[in-house]
ROSE-4610 file (N, C-alpha, C; in Angstrom, 1 decimal, always signed):
// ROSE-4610
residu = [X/X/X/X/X/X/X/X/X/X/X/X/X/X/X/X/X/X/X/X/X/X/X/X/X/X/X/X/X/X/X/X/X/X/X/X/X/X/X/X/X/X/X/X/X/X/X/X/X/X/X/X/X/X/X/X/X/X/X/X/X/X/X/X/X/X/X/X/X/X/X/X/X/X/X/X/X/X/X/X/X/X/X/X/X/X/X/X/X/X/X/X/X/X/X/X/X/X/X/X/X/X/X/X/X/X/X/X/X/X/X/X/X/X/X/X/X/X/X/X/X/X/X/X/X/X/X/X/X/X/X/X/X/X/X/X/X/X/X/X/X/X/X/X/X/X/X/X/X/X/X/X/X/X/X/X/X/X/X/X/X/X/X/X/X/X/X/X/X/X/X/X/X/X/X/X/X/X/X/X/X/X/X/X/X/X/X/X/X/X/X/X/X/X/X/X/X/X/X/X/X/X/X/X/X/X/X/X/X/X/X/X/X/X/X/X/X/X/X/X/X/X/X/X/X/X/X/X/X/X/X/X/X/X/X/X/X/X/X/X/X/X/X/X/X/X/X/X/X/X/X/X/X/X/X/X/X/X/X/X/X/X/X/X/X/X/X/X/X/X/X/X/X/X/X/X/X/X/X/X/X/X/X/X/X/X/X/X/X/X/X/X/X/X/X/X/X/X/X/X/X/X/X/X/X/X/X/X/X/X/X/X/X/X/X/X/X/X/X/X/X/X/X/X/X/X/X/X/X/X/X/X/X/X/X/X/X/X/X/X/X/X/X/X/X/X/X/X/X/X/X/X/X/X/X/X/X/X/X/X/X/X/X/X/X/X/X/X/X/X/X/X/X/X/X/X/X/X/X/X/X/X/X/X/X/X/X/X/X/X/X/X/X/X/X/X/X/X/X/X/X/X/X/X/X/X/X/X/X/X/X/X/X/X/X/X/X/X/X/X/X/X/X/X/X/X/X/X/X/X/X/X/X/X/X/X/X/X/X/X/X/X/X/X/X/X/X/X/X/X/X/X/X/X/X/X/X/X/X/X/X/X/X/X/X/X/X/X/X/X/X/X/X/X/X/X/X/X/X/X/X/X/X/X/X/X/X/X/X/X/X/X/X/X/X/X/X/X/X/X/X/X/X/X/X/X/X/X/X/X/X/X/X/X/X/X/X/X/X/X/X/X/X/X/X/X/X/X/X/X/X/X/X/X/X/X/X/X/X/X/X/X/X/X/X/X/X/X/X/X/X/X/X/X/X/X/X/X/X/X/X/X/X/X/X/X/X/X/X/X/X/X/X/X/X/X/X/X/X/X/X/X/X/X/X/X/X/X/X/X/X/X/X/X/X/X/X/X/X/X/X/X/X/X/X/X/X/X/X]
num = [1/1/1/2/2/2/3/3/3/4/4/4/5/5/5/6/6/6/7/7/7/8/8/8/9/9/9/10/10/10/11/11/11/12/12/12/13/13/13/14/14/14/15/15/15/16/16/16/17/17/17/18/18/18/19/19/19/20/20/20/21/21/21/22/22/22/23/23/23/24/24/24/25/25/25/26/26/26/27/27/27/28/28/28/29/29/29/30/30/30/31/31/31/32/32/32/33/33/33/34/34/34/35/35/35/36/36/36/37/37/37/38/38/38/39/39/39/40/40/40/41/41/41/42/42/42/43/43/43/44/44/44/45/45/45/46/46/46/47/47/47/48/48/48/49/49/49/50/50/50/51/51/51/52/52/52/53/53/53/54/54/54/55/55/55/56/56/56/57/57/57/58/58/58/59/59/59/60/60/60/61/61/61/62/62/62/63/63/63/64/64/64/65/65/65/66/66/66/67/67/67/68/68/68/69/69/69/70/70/70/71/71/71/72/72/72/73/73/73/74/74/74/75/75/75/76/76/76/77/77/77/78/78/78/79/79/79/80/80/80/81/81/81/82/82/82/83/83/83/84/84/84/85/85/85/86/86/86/87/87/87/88/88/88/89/89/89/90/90/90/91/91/91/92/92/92/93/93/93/94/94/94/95/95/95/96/96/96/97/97/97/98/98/98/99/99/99/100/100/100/101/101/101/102/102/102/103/103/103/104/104/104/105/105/105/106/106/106/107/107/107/108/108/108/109/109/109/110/110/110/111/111/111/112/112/112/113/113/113/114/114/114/115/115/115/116/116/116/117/117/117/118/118/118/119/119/119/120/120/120/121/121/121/122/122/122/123/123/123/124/124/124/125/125/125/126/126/126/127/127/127/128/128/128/129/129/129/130/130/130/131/131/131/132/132/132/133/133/133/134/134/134/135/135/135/136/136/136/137/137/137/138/138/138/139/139/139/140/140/140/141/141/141/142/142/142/143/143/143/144/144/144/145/145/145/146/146/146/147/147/147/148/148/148/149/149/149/150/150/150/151/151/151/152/152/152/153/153/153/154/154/154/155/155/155/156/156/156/157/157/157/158/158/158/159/159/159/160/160/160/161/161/161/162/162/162/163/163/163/164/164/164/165/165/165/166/166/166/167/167/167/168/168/168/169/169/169/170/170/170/171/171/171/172/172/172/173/173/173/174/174/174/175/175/175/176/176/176/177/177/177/178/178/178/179/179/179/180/180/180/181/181/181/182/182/182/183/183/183/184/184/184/185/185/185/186/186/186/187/187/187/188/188/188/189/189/189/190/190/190/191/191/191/192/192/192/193/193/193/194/194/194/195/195/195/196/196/196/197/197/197/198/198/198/199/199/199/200/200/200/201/201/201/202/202/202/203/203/203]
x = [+69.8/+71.3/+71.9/+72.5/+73.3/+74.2/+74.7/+76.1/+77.5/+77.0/+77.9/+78.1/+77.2/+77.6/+78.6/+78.4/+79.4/+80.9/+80.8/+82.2/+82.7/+81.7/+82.3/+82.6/+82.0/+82.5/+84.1/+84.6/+85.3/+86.9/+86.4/+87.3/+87.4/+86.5/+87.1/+87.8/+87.2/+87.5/+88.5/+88.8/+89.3/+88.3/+89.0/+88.2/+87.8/+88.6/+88.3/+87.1/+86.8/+85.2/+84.1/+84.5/+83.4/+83.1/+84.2/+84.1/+83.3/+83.7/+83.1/+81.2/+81.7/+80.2/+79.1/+79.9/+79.0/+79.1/+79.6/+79.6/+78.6/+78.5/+78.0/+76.6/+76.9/+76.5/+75.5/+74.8/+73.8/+72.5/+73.1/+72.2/+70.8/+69.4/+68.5/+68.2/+68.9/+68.7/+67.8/+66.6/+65.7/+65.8/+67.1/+67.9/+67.7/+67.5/+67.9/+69.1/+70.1/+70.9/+71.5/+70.4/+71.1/+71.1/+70.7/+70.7/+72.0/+72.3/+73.7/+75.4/+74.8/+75.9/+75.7/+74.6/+74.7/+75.6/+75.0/+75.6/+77.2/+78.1/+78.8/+79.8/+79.1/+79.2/+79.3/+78.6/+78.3/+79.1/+79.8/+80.6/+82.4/+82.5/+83.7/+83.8/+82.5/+82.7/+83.2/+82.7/+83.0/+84.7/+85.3/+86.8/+87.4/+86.6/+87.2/+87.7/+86.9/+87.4/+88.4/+89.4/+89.8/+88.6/+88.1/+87.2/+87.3/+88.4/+89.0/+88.9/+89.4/+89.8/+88.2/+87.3/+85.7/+85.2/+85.4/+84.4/+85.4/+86.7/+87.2/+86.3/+86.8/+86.3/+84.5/+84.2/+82.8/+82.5/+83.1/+82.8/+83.3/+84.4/+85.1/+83.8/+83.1/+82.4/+81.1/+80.6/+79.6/+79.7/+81.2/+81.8/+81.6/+81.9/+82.4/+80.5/+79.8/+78.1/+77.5/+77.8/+77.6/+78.4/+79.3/+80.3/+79.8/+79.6/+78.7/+77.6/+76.7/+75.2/+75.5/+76.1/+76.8/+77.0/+77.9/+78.6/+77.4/+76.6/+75.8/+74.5/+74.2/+73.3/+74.3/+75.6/+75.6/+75.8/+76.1/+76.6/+75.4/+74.6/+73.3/+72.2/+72.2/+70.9/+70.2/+70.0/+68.8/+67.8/+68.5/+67.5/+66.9/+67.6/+67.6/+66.5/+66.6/+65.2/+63.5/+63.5/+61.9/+61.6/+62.9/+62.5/+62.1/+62.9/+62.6/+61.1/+61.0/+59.7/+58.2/+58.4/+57.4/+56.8/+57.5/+56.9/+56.3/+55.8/+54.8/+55.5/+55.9/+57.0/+58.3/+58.8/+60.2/+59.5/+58.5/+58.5/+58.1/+57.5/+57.3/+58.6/+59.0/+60.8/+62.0/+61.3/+62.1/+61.7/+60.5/+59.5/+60.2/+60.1/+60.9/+61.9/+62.9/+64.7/+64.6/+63.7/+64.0/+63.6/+62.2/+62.0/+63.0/+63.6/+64.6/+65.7/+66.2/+67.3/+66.8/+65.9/+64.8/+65.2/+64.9/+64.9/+66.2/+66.8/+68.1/+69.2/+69.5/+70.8/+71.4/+72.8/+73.8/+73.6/+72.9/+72.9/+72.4/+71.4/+70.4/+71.3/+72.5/+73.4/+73.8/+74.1/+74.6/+73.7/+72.6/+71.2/+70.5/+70.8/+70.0/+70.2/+71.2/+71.8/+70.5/+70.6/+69.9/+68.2/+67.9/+66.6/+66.4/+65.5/+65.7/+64.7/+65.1/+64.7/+65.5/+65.7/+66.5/+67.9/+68.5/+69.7/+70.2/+69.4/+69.9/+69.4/+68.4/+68.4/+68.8/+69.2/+69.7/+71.4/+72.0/+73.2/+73.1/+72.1/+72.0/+71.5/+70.6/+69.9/+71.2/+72.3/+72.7/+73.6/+74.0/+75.2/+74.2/+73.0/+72.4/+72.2/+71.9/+72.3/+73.7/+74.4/+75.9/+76.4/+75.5/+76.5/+78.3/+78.7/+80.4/+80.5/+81.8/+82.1/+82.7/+83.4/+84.1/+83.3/+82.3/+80.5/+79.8/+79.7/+79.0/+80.1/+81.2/+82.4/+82.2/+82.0/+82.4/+81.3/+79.9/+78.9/+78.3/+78.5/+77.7/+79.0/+79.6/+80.5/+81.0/+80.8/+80.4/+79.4/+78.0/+76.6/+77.1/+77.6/+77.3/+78.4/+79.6/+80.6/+79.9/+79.0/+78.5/+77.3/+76.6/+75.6/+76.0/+77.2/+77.9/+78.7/+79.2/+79.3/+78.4/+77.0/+76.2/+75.5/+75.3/+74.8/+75.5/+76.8/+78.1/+78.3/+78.6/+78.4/+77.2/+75.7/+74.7/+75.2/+75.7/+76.0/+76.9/+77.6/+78.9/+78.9/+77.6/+77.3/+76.4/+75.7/+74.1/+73.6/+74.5/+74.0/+73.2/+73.6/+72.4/+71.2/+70.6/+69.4/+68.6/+69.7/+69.4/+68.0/+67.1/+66.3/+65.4/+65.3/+64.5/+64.9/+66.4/+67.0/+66.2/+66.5/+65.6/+64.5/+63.4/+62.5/+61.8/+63.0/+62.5/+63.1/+63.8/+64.8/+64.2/+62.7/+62.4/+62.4/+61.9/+61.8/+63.3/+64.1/+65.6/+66.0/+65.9/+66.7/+65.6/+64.8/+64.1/+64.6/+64.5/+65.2/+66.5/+67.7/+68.7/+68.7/+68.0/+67.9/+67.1/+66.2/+65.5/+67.0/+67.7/+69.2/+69.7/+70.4/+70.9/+70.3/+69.2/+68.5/+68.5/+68.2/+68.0/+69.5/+70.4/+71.8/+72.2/+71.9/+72.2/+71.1/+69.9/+68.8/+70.0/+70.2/+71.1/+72.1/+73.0/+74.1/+74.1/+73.0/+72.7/+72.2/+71.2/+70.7/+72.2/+73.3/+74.4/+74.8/+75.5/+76.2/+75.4/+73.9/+73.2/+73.7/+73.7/+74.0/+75.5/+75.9/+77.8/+78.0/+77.3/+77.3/+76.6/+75.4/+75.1/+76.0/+76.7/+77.4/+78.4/+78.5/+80.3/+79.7/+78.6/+78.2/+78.1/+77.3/+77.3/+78.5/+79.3/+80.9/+81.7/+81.1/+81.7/+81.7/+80.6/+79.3/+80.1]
y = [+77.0/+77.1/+75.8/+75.1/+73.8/+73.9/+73.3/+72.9/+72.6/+71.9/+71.3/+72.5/+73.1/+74.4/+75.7/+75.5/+76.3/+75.9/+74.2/+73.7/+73.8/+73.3/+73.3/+74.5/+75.9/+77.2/+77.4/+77.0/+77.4/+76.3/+74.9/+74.2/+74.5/+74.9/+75.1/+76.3/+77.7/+78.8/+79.6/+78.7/+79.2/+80.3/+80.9/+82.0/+83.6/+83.8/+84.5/+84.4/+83.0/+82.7/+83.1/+82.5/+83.0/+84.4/+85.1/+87.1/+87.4/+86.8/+87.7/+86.9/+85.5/+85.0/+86.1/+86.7/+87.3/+88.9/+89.5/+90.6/+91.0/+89.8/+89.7/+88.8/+87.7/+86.7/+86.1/+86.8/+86.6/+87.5/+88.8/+89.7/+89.1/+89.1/+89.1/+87.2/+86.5/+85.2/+85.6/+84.5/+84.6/+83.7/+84.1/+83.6/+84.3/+84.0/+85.3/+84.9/+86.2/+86.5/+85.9/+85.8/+84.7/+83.5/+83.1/+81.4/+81.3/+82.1/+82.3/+82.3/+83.4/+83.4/+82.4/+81.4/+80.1/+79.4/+78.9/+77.8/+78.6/+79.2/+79.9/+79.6/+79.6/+79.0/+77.7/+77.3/+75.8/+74.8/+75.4/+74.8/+75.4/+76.3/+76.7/+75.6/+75.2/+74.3/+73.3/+72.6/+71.3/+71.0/+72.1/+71.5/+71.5/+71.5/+71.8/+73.0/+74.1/+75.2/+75.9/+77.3/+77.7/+79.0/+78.6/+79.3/+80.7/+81.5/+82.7/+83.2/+82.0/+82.8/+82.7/+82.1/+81.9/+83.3/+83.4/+84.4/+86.0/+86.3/+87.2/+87.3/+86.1/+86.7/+86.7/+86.2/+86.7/+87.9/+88.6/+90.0/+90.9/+90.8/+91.1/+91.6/+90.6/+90.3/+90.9/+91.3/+91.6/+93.5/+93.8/+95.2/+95.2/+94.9/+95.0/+95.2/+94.5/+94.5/+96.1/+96.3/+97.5/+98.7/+98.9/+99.7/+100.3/+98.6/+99.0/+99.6/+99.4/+99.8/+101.4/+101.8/+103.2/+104.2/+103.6/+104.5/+104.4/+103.4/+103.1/+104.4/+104.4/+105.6/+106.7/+107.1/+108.3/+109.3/+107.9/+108.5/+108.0/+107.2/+107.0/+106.9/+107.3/+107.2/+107.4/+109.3/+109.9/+109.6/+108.9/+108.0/+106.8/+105.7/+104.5/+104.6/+105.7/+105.9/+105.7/+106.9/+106.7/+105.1/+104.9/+103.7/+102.7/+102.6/+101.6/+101.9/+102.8/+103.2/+103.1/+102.3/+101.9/+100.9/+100.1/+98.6/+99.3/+98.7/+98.9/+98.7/+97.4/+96.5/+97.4/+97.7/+98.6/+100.0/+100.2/+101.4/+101.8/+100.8/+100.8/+100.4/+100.0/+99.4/+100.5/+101.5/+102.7/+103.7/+103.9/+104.9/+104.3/+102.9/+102.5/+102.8/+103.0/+103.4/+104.5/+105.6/+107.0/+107.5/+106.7/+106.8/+106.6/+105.2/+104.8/+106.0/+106.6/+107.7/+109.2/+109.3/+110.5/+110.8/+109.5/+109.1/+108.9/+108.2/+107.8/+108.6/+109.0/+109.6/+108.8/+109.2/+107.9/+106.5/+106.8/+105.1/+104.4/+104.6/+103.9/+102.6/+102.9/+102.9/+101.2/+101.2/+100.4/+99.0/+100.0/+98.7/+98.3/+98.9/+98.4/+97.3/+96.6/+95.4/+94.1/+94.6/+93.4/+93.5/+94.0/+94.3/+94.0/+93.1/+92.8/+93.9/+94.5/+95.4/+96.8/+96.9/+98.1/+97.7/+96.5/+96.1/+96.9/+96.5/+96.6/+98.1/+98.9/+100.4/+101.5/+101.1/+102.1/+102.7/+102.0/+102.2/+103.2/+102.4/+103.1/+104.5/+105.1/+106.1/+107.5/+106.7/+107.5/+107.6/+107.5/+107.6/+108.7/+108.0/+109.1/+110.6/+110.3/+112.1/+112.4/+111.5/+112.4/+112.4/+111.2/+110.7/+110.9/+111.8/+111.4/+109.6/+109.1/+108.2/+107.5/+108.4/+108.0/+107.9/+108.3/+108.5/+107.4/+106.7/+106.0/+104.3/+104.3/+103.4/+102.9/+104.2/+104.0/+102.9/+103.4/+103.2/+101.7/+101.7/+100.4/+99.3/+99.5/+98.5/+97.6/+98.8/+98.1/+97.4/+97.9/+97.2/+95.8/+95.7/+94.5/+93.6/+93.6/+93.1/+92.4/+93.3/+92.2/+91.5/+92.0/+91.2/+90.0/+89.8/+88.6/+87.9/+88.2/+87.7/+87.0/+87.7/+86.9/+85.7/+86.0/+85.1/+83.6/+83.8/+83.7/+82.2/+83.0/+82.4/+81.0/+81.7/+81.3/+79.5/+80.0/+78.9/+78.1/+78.6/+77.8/+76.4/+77.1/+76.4/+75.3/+76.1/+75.3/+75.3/+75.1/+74.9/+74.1/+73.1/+71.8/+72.2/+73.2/+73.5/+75.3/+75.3/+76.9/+77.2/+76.2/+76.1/+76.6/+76.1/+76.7/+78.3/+78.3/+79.2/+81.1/+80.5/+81.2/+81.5/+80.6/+80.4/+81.7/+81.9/+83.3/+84.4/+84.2/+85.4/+86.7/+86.7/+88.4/+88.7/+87.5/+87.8/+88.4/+87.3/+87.7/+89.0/+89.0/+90.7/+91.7/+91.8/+92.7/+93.2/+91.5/+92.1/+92.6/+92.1/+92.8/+94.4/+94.9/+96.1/+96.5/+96.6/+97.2/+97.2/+96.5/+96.5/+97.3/+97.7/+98.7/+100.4/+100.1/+101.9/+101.9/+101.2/+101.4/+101.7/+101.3/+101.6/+102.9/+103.3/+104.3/+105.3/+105.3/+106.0/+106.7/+105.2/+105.8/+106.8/+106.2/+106.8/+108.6/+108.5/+109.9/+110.7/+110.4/+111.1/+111.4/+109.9/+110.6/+111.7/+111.6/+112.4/+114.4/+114.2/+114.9/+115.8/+114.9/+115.1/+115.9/+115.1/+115.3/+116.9/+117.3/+118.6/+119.7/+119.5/+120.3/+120.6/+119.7/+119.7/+120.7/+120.1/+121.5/+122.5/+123.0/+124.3/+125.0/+124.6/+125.1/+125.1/+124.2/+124.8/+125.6/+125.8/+127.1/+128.2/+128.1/+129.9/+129.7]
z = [+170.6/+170.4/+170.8/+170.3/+169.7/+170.2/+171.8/+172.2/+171.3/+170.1/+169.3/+168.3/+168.3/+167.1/+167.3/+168.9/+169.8/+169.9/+169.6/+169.9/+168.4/+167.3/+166.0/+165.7/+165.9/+165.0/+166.2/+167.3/+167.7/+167.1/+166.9/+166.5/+164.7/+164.5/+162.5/+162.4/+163.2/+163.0/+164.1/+165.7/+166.7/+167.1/+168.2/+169.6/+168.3/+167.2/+166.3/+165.5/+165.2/+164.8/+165.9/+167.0/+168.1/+168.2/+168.1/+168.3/+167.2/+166.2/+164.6/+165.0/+165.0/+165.1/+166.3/+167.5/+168.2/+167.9/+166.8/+167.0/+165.5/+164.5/+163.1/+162.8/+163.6/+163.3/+163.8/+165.1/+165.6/+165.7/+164.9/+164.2/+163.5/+163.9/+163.1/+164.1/+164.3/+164.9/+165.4/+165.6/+167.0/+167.9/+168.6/+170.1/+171.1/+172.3/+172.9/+173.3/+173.7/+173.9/+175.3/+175.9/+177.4/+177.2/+176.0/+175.9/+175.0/+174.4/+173.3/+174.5/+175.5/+176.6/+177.3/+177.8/+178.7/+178.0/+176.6/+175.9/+175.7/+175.3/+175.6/+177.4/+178.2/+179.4/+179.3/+179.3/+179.3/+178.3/+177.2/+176.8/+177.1/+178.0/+178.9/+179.8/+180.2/+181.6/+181.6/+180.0/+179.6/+179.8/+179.8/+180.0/+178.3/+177.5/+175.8/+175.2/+176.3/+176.1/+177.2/+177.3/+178.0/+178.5/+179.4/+180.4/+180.0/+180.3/+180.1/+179.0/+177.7/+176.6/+176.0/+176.3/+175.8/+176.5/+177.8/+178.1/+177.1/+177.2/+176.9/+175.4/+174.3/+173.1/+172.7/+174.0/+173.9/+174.4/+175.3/+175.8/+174.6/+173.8/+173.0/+171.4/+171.2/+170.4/+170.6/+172.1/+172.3/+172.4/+172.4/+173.0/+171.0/+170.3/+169.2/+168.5/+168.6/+168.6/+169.2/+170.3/+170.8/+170.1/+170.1/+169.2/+167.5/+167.2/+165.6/+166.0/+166.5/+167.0/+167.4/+167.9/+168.5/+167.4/+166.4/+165.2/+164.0/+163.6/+162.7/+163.3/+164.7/+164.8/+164.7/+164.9/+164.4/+163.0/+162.4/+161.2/+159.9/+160.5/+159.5/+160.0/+161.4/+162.4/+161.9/+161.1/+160.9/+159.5/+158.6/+157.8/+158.1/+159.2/+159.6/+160.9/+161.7/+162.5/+161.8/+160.9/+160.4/+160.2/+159.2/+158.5/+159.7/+160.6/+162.3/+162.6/+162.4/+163.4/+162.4/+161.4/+161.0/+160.9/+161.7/+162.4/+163.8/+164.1/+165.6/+166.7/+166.6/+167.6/+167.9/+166.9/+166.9/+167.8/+166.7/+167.4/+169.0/+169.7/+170.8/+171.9/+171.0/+172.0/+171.6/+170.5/+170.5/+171.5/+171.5/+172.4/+174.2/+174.1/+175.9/+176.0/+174.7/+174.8/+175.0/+174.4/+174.5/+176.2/+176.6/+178.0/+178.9/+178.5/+179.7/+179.3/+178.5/+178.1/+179.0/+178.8/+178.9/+180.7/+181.3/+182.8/+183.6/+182.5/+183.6/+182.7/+181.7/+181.2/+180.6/+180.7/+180.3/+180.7/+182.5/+183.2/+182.8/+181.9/+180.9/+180.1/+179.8/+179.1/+179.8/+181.4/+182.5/+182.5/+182.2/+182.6/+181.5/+180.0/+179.3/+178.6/+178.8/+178.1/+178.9/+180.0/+180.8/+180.4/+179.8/+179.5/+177.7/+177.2/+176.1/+174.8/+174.0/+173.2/+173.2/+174.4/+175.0/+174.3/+174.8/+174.3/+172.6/+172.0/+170.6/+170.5/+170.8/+170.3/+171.3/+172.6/+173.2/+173.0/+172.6/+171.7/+170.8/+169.8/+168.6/+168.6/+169.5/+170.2/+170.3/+170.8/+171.5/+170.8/+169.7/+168.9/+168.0/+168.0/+167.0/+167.8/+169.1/+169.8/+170.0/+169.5/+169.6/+170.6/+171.3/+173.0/+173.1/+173.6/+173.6/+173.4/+172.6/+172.5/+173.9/+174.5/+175.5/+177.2/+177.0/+178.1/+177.4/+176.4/+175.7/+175.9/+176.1/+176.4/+177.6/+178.8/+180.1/+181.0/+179.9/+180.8/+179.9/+178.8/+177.8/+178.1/+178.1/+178.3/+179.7/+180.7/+181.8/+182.0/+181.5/+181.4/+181.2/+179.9/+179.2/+179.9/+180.7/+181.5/+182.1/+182.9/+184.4/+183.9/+182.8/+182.3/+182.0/+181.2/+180.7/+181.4/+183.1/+183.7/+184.7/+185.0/+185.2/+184.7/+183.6/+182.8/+182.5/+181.9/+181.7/+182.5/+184.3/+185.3/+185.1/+185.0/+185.0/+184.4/+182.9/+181.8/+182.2/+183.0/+183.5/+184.8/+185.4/+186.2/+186.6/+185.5/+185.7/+184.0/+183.3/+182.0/+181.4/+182.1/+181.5/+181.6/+182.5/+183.0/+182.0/+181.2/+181.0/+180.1/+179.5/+178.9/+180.1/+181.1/+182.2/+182.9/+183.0/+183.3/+182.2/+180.7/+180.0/+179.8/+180.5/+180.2/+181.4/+183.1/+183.9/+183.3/+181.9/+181.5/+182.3/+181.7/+182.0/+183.6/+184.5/+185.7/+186.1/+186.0/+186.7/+186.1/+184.6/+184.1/+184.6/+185.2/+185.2/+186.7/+187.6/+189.1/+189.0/+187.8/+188.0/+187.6/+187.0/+186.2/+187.1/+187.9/+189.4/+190.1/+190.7/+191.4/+190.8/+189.7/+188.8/+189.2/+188.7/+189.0/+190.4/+191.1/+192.9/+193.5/+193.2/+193.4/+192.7/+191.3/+190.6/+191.5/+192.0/+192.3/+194.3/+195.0/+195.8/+195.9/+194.7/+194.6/+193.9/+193.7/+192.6/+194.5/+195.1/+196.5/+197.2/+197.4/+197.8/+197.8/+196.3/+195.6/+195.6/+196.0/+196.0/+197.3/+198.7/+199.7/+200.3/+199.6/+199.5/+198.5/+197.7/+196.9/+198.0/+198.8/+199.7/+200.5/+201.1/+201.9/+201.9/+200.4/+199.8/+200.2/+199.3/+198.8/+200.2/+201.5/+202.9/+203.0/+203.5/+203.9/+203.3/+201.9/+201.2/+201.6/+202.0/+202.3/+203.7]
């Protein structure tokens, strides 16, 4: 991904080319997705861009990516499944979405952006079960917030270096997404504890 391709689609087309480019346009690329948000960063930093209005219509574009992926499983999932699942590759990164859904629920939802394969069919998954739209909002869109502010950050700061930065992609997303379930894994025993609690002081 090309520094200058990031400055030219924003100077021919403005922060509106950037949204459509990330919500359309990066479908099917063989980029990954943190090297798309570094450079994205990395050309905020430069000072050519407004920091703010780059990261906004990139979260914008990537909310908008998730969204289609959401409604496209519900309303044509159930032909669009078999057909997925007749590659090998899909179908084994279907079989880890359904697991990670199977396991964590909606939270699945929180942590799957940081995890690559998960990203693009746990969405889809769940629009095709009929996930509430508004449980499907709360939880995918915060995911992908802090993902892209990590990353984001990552590009912003240390961009020049992101070729290496991507090169631990899986180590680091894997330790953030361990952080994610160990926090959700707390918070769920809490919440566990705090319900006992009621239920005795009821009795």
């Amino acid at each position: 991904m090309e520094l200058d391709f990031i400055l030219d689609l924003i100077e021919e087309n403005g922060y509106l080319g950037l949204f459509l480019w990330l919500w359309f346009g990066v479908v099917g690329m063989p980029v990954p997705n943190e090297l798309i948000a570094m450079t994205v960063g990395l050309a905020a930093s430069l000072g050519t861009l407004n920091p703010i209005l780059t990261f906004l219509f990139t979260y914008f574009g990537i909310v908008a990516a998730l969204t289609t992926s959401y409604f496209v499983g519900k309303y044509i999932g159930a032909p669009l499944l078999p057909f997925f699942r007749k590659s090998k590759r899909i179908d084994r990164t279907i079989e880890r979405s359904f697991h990670a859904i199977e396991k964590h629920h909606a939270f699945s939802l929180l942590f799957s952006y940081f995890i690559p394969g998960l990203r693009n069919f746990v969405p889809f998954l769940y629009g095709f079960s009929k996930l509430p739209y508004k449980v499907f909002a709360m939880f995918a869109y915060s995911g992908a917030l802090l993902w892209l502010t990590i990353v984001f950050s990552l590009g912003y700061w240390f961009g020049d270096h992101k070729e290496k930065l991507v090169r631990y992609e899986t180590e680091f997303l894997m330790v953030a997404a361990g952080g994610f379930i160990s926090v959700y894994g707390i918070g769920k025993i809490i919440s566990r504890k705090k319900l006992k609690q009621l239920r005795r002081s009821s009795n």
